[in-house]
Every structure is written in structure tokens, then in C-alpha cells.
N, CA and C atoms as a LAMMPS dump frame, in Angstrom:
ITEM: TIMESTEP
0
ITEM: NUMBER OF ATOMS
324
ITEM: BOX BOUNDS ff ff ff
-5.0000000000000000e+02 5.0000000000000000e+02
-5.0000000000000000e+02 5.0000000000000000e+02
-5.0000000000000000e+02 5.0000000000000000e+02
ITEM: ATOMS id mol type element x y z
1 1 1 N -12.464 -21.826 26.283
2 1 2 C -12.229 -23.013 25.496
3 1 3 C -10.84 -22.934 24.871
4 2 1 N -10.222 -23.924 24.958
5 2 2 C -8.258 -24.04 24.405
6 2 3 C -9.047 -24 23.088
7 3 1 N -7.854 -22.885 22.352
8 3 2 C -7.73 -23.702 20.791
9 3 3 C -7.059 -24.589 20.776
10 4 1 N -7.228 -25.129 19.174
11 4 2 C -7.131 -26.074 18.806
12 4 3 C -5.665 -26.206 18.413
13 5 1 N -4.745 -26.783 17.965
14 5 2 C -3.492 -27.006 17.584
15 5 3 C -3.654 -27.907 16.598
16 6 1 N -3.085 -27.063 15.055
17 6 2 C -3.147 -27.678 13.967
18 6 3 C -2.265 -29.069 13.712
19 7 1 N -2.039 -29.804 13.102
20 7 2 C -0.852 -30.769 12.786
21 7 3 C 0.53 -29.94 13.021
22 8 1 N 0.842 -28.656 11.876
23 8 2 C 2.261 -27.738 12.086
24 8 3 C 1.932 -27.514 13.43
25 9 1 N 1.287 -27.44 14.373
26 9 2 C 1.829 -26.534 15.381
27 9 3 C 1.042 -25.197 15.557
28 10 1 N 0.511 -24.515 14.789
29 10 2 C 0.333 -23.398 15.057
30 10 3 C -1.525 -23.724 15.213
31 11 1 N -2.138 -22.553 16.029
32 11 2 C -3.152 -22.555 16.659
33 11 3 C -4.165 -22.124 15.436
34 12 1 N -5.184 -22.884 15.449
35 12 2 C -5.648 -23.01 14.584
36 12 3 C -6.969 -21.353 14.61
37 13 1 N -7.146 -20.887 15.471
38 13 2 C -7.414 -19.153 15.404
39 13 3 C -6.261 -18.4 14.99
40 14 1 N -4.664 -18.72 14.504
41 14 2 C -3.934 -17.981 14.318
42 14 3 C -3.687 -17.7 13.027
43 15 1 N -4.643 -18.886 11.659
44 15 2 C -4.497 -18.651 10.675
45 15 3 C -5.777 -18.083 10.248
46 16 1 N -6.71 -17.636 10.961
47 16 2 C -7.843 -17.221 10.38
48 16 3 C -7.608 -15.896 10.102
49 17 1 N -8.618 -14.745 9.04
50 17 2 C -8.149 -13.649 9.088
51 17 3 C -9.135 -13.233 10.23
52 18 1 N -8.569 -11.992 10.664
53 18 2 C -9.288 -11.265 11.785
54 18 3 C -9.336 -9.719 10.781
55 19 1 N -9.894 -9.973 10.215
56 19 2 C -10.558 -8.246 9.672
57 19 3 C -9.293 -7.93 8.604
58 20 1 N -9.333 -6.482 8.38
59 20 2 C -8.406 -5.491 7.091
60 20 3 C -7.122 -5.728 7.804
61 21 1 N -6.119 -5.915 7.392
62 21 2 C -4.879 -5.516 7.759
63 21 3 C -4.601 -4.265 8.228
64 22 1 N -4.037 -3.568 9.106
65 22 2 C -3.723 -2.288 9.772
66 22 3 C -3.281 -1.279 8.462
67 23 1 N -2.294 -1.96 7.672
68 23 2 C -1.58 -1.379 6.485
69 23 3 C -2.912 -1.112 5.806
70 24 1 N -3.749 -1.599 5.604
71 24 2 C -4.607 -1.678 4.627
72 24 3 C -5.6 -0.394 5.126
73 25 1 N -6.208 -0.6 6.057
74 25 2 C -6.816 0.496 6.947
75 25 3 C -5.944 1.848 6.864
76 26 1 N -4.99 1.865 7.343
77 26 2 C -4.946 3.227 6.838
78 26 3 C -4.136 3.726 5.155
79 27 1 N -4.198 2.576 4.349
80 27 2 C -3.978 3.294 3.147
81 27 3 C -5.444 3.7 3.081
82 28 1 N -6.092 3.024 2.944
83 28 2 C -7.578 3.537 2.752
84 28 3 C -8.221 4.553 3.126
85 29 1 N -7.854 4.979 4.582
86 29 2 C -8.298 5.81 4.851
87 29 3 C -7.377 7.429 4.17
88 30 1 N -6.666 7.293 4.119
89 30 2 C -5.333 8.003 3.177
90 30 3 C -5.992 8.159 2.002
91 31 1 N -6.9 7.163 1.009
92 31 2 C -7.137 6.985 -0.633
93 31 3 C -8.322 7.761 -0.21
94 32 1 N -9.202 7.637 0.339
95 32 2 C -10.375 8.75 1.004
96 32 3 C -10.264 10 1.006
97 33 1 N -8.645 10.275 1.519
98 33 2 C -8.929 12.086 1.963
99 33 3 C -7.963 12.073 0.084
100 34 1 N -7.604 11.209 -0.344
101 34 2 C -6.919 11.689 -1.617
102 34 3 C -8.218 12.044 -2.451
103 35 1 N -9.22 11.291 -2.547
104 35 2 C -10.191 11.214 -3.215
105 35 3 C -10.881 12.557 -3.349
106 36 1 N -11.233 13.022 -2.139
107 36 2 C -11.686 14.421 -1.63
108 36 3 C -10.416 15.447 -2.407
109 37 1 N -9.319 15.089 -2.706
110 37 2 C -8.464 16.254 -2.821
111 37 3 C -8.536 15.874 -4.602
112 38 1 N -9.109 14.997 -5.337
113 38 2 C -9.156 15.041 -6.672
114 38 3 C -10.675 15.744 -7.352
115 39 1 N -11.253 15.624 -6.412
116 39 2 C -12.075 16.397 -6.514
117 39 3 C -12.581 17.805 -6.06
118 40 1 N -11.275 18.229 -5.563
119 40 2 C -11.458 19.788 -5.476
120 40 3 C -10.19 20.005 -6.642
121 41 1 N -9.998 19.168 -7.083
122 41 2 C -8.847 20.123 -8.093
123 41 3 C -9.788 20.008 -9.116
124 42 1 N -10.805 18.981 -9.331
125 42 2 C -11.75 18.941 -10.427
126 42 3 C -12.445 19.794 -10.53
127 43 1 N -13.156 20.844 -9.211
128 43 2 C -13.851 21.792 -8.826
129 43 3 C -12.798 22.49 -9.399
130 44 1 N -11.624 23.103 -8.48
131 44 2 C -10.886 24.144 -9.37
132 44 3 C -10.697 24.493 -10.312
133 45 1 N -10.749 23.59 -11.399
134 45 2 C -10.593 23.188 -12.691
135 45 3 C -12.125 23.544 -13.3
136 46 1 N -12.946 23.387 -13.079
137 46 2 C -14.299 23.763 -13.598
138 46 3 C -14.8 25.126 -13.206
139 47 1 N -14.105 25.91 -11.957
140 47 2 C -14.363 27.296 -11.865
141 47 3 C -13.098 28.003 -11.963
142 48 1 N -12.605 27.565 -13.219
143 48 2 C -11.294 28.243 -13.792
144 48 3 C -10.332 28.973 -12.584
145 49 1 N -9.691 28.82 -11.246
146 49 2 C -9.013 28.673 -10.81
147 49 3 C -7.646 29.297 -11.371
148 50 1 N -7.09 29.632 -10.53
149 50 2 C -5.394 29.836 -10.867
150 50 3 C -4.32 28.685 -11.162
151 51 1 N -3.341 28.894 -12.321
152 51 2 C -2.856 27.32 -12.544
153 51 3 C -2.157 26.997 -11.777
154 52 1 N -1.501 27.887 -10.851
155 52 2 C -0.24 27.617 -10.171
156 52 3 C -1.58 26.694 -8.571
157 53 1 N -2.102 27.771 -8.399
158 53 2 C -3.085 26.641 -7.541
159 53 3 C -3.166 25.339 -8.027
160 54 1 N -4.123 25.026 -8.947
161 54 2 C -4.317 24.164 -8.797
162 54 3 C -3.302 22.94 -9.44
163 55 1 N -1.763 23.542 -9.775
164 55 2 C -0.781 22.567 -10.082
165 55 3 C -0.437 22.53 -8.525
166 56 1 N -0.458 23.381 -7.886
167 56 2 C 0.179 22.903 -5.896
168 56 3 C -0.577 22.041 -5.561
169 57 1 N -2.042 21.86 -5.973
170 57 2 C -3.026 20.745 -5.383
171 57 3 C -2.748 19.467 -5.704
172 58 1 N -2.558 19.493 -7.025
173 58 2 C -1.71 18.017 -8.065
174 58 3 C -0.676 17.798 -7.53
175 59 1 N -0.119 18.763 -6.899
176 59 2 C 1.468 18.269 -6.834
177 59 3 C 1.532 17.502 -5.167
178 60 1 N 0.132 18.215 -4.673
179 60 2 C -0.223 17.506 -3.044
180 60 3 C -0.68 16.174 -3.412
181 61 1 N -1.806 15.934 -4.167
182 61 2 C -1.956 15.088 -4.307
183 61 3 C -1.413 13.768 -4.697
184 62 1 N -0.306 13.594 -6.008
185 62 2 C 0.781 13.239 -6.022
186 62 3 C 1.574 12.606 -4.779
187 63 1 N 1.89 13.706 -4.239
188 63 2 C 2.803 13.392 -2.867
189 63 3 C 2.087 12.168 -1.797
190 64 1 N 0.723 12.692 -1.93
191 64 2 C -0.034 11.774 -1.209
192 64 3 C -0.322 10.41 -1.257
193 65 1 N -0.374 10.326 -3.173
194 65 2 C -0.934 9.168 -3.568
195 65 3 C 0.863 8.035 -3.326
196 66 1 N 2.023 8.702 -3.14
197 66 2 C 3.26 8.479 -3.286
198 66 3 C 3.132 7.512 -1.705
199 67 1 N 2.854 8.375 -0.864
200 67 2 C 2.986 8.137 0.606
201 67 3 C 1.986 7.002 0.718
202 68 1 N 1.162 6.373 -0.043
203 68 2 C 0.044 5.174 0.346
204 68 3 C 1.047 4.354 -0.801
205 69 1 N 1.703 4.412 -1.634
206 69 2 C 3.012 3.394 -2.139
207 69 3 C 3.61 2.884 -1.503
208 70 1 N 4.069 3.802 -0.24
209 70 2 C 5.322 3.541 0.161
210 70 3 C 4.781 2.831 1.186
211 71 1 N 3.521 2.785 1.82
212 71 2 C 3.337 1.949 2.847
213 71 3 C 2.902 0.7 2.605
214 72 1 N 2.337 0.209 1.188
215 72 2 C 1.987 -0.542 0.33
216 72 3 C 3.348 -1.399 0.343
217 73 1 N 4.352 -1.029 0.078
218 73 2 C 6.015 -1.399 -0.09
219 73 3 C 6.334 -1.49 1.044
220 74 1 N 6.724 -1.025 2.002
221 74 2 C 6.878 -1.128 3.196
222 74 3 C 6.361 -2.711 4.027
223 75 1 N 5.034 -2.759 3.53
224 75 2 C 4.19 -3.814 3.848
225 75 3 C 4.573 -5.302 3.273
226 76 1 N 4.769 -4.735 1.971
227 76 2 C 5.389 -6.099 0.948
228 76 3 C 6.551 -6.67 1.711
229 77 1 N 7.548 -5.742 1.686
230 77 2 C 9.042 -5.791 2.18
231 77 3 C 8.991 -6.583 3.559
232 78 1 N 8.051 -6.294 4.588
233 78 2 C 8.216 -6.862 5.731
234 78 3 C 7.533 -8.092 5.667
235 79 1 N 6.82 -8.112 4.905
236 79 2 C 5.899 -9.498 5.372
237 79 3 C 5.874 -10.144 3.851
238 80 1 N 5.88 -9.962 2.598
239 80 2 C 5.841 -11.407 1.761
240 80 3 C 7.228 -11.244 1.55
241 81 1 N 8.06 -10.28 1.11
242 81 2 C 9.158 -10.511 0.878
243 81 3 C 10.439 -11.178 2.216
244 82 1 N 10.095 -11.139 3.292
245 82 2 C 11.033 -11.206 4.059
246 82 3 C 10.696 -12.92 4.548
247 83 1 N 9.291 -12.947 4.369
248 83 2 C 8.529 -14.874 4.274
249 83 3 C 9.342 -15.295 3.133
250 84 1 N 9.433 -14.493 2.055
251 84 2 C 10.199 -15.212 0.87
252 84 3 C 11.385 -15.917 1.16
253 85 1 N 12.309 -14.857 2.056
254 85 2 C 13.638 -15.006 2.011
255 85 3 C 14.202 -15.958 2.969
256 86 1 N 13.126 -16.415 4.346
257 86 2 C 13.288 -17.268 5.055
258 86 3 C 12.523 -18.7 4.278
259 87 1 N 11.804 -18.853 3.393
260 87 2 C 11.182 -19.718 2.986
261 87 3 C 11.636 -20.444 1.943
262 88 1 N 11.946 -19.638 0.812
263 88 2 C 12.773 -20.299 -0.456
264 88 3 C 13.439 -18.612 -1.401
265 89 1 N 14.718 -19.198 -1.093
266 89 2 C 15.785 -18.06 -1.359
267 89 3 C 15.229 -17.723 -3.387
268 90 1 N 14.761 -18.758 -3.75
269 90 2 C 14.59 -18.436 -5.256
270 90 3 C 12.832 -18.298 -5.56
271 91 1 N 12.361 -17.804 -4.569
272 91 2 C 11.491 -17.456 -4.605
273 91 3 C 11.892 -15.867 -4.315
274 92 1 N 12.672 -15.76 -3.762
275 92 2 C 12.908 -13.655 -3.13
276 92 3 C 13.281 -13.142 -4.571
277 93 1 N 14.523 -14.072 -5.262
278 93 2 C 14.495 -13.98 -6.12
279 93 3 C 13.694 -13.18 -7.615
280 94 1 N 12.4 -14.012 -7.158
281 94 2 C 11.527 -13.659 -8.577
282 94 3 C 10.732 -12.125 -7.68
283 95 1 N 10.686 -12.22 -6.665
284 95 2 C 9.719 -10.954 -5.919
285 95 3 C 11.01 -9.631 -6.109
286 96 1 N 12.259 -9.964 -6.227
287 96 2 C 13.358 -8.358 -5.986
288 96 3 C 12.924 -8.292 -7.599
289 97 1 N 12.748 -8.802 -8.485
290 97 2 C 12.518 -8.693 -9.916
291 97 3 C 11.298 -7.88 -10.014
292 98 1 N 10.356 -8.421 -9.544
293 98 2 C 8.811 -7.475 -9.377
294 98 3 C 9.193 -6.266 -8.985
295 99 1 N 9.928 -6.304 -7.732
296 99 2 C 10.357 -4.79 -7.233
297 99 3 C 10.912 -3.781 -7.911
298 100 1 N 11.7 -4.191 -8.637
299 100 2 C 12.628 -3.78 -9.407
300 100 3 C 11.594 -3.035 -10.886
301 101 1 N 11.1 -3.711 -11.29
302 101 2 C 10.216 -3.875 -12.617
303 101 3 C 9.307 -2.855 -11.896
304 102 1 N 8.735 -2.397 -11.043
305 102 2 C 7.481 -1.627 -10.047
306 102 3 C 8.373 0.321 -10.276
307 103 1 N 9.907 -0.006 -9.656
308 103 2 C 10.762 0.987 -9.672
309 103 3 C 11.248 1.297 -10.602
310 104 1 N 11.474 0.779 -12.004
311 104 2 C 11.118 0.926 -13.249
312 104 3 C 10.087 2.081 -13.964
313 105 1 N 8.842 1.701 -13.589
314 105 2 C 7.895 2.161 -13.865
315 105 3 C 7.558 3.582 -13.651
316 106 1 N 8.12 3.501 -11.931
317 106 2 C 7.176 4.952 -11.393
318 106 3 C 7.917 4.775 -10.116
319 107 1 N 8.195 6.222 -9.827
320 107 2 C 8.371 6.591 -8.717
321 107 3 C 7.91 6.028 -7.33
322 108 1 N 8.034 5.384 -6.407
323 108 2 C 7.234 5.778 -5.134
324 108 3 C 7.711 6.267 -3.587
């Protein structure tokens, strides 16, 4: 069966969602094995552990939770911000401000 063709032009199965975003899927699956790694430092931490251990575990974890930012950003950057910039220039505008205000905050 043809799809359908909206008024714009574009096929009207092309605006539906089809499931998680790829980006999304594997931050998630990423926030999963982080999850598992906050809870062995919680374990470490409750069977008194060595500090330098369990600051290397924090400091993995960290790194980890850094690396599901950056694909988070990565994601922004290619797809709302770069729609911004072809769409309305004072709209990118108010989103490099968010960015900015995000990099402010915290590292990623």
C-alpha cells in the first residue's frame, strides 16, 4: 500500500515515531551498567573497602556518567540545534545560550 503524502510533502509514515531513538538506546543502556557501578561503590562503602579503591570506582563512574553527556550533546547539536539554524537563525540563538548556561554548570 503507497503512503500517503501529507500537504508539505513529506510521507505521512515519516513523521510518526518508530520506537527510542538510537541515541537514546544506548545512553540507557550505558545508565544501566552505570547504575550497577553505583552500587558496588555503595557495597564498597558498606564493607569498608580501601579509599583509594573506591575513589577509582567514583572516578569510573564519573567518567561514565560524562560519556552519556556527551552523547546526549552530540545528539542535541546534530539534530535540534542544527534544525534551529536552518529554520530560524534567532531561534539557534536562544539554544547556544542553553549550551552555554549547561557548560557553565558542569563539565561534560
Amino acid at each position: 500500500m503507497p503512503r500517503e503524502a501529507q500537504p508539505n510533502g513529506i510521507n505521512a509514515d515519516a513523521t510518526q515515531k518508530r520506537g527510542p531513538h538510537p541515541v537514546n538506546t544506548r545512553a540507557l543502556r550505558r545508565l544501566g551498567i552505570i547504575e550497577g557501578q553505583l552500587k558496588g561503590i555503595r557495597r564498597m562503602i558498606e564493607e569498608e573497602k580501601y579509599c583509594i579503591d573506591i575513589l577509582t570506582q567514583i572516578s569510573a563512574a564519573r567518567a561514565a556518567l560524562n560519556g552519556v553527556g556527551k552523547l546526549i550533546l552530540r545528539r542535541h547539536i546534530e539534530q535540534c540545534f542544527s534544525k534551529a539554524i536552518r529554520n530560524d537563525g534567532r531561534q539557534s540563538t536562544e539554544m547556544i545560550d542553553e549550551l552555554m548556561e549547561v557548560f557553565s554548570r558542569e563539565e561534560l
